[in-house]
C-alpha positions in Angstrom: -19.4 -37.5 7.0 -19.6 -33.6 6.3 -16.9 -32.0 5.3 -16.0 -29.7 7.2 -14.9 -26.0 5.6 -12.2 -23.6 6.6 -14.7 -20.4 7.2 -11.5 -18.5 6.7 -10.1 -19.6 4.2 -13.5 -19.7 2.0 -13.5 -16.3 3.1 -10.3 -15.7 1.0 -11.4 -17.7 -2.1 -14.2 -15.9 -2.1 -12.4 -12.3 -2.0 -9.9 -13.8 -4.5 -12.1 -14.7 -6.8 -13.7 -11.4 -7.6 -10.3 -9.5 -8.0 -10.4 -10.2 -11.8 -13.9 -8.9 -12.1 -12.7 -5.8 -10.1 -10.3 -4.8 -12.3 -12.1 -5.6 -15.3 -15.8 -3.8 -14.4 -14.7 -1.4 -11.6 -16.2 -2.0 -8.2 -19.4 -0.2 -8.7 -20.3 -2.4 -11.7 -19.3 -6.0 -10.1 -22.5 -7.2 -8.7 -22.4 -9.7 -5.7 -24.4 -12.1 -8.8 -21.2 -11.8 -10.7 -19.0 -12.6 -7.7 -21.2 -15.6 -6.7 -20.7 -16.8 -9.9 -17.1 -16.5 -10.4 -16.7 -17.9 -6.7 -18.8 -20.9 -7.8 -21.2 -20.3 -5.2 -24.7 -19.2 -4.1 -25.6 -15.8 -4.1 -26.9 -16.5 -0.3 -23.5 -17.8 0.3 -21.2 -15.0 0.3 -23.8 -13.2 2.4 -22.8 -16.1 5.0 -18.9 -15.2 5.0 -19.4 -10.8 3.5 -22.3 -8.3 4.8 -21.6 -6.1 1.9 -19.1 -5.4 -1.6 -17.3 -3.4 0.3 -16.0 -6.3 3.2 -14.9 -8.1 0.1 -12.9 -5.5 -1.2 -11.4 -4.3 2.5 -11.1 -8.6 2.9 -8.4 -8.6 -0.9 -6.5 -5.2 0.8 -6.6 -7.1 3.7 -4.5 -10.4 1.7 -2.3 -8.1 0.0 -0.8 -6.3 2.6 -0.5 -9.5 4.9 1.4 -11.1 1.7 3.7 -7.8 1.2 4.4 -8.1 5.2 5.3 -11.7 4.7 7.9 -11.1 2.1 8.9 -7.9 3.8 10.0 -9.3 6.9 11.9 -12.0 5.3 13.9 -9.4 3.1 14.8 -7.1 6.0 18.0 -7.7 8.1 19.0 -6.2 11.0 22.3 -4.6 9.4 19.9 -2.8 7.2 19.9 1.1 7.5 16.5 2.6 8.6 16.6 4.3 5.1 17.0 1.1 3.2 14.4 -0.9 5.5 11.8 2.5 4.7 12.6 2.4 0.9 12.6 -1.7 0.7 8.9 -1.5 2.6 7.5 0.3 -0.5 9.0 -2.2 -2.7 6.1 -4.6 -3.8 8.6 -6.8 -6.0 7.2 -10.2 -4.0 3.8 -9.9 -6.8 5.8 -13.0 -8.6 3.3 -12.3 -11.5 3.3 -9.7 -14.0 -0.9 -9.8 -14.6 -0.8 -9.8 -10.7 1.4 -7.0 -10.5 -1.2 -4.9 -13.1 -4.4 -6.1 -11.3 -2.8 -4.6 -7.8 -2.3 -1.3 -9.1 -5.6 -1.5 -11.1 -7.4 -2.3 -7.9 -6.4 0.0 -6.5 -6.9 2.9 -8.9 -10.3 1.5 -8.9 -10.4 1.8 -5.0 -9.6 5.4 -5.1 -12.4 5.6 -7.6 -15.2 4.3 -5.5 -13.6 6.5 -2.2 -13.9 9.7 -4.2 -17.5 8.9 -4.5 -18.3 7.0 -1.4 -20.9 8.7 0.9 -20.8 6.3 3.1 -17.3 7.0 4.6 -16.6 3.0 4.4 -13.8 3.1 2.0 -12.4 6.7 3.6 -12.5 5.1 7.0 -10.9 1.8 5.3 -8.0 4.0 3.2 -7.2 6.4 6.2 -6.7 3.2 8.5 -4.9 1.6 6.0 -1.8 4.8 5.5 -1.9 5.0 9.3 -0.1 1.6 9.5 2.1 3.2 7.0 2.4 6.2 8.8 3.4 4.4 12.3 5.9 2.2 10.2 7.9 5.3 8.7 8.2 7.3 11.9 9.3 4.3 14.0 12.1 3.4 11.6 12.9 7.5 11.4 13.1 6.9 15.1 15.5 4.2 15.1 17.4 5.8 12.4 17.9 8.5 14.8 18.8 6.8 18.3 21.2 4.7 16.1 22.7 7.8 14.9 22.7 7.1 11.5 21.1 10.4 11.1 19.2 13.5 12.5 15.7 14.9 11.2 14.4 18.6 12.3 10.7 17.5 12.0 10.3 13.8 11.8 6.1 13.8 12.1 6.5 16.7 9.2 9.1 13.8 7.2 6.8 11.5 7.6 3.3 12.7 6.8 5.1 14.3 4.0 6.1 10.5 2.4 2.5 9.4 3.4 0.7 12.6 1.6 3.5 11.2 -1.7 2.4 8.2 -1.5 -1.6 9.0 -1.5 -0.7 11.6 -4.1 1.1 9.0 -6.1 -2.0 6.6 -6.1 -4.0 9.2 -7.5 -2.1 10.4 -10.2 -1.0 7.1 -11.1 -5.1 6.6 -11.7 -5.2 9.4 -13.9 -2.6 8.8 -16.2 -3.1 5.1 -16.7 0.4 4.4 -15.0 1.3 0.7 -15.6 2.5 -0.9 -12.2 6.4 -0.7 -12.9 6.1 3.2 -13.8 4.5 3.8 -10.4 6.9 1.9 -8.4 10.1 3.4 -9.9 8.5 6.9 -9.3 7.1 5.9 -5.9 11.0 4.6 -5.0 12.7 7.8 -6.4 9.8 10.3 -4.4 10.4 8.8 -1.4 14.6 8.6 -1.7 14.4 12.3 -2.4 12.7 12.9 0.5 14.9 10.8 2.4 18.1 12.5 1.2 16.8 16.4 1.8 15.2 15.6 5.0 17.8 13.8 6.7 21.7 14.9 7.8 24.7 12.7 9.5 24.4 13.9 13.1 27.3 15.7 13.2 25.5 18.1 10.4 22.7 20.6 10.9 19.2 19.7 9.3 18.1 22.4 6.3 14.6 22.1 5.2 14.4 20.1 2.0 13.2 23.0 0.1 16.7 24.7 0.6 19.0 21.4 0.3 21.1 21.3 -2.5 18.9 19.8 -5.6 21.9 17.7 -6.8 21.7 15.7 -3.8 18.1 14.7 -5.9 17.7 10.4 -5.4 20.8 10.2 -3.2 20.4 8.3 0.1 22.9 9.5 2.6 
């Protein structure tokens, strides 16, 4: 009797197989020969489950962040402040593994990489889809934060395309100087509190733009 295969999840080993060979080559050096191979499959056979290098790359982003959702929506609670649930979202702490810890940010230093050079718009298209989930998250917790008073914001799209430009900013600097995964996280963390902490008042207080707030209120969260 055949055996009969999870298209999905062959689909994963497949994209999980060639991480390694991501990080180690760069993505415009792995060849779908080397992926094949360190899948333990036919060449023909990724092209049954992957049109292209690029669905397999898209397929691991794809894995990560449905992992980092997992583990994010069994840390959150609902007597959690809209601050902490924002700050605890960019807290990728559930990557048990140190060498899995490295190979995420080194995959993604690689990804910026091959989207500063893409002319095909694949892995712009992929990277701007990808921080408008992050994007929709930040303003509707800013949004709750507000109707449950726990503070007011004078520009909450400008707050939060302000953490989202940090955060793509981050990734790119943290490609240039060889950050290691920890270094990136703890600046990420502190960025984003900063913002947090200029950009937002108790309700009874007037909003100042965070370029006139008191610097000594610098990674405070109110």
């Amino acid at each position: 009797m055949a055996r009969i295969i999870d298209k999905e999840e062959k689909r994963n080993d497949i994209a999980r197989a060639s991480i390694a060979l991501f990080c180690d080559k760069g993505i415009q050096q792995t060849s779908m020969d080397a992926i094949a191979k360190s899948a333990g499959v036919a060449k023909g056979t990724i092209y049954l489950y992957f049109k292209n290098k690029e669905e397999i790359i898209f397929a691991i982003w794809d894995m990560i962040v449905a992992r980092h959702h997992e583990a994010y929506t069994k840390r959150i609670t609902d007597a959690m402040s809209a601050k902490e649930k924002i700050l605890d979202f960019f807290n990728f702490g559930e990557c048990a593994e140190e060498e899995d810890k490295e190979q995420i940010l080194s995959l993604y230093q690689h990804f910026i990489s091959a989207m500063l050079i893409d002319k095909t718009g694949l892995y712009t298209a992929y990277f701007e889809s990808f921080f408008q989930k992050d994007f929709d998250f930040i303003i509707q917790s800013l949004r709750e934060g507000e109707a449950k008073g726990e503070f007011v914001v004078e520009n909450i799209e400008l707050l939060t395309t302000s953490i989202t430009l940090l955060i793509k900013g981050l990734l790119v600097r943290a490609k240039a100087s060889n950050m290691g995964f920890y270094e990136a996280q703890s600046i990420l963390i502190e960025h984003i509190t900063f913002l947090l902490s200029q950009c937002t008042q108790p309700k009874h207080q007037k909003v100042a733009p965070f370029y006139e707030a008191d610097k000594e209120t610098k990674g405070t969260i109110q």
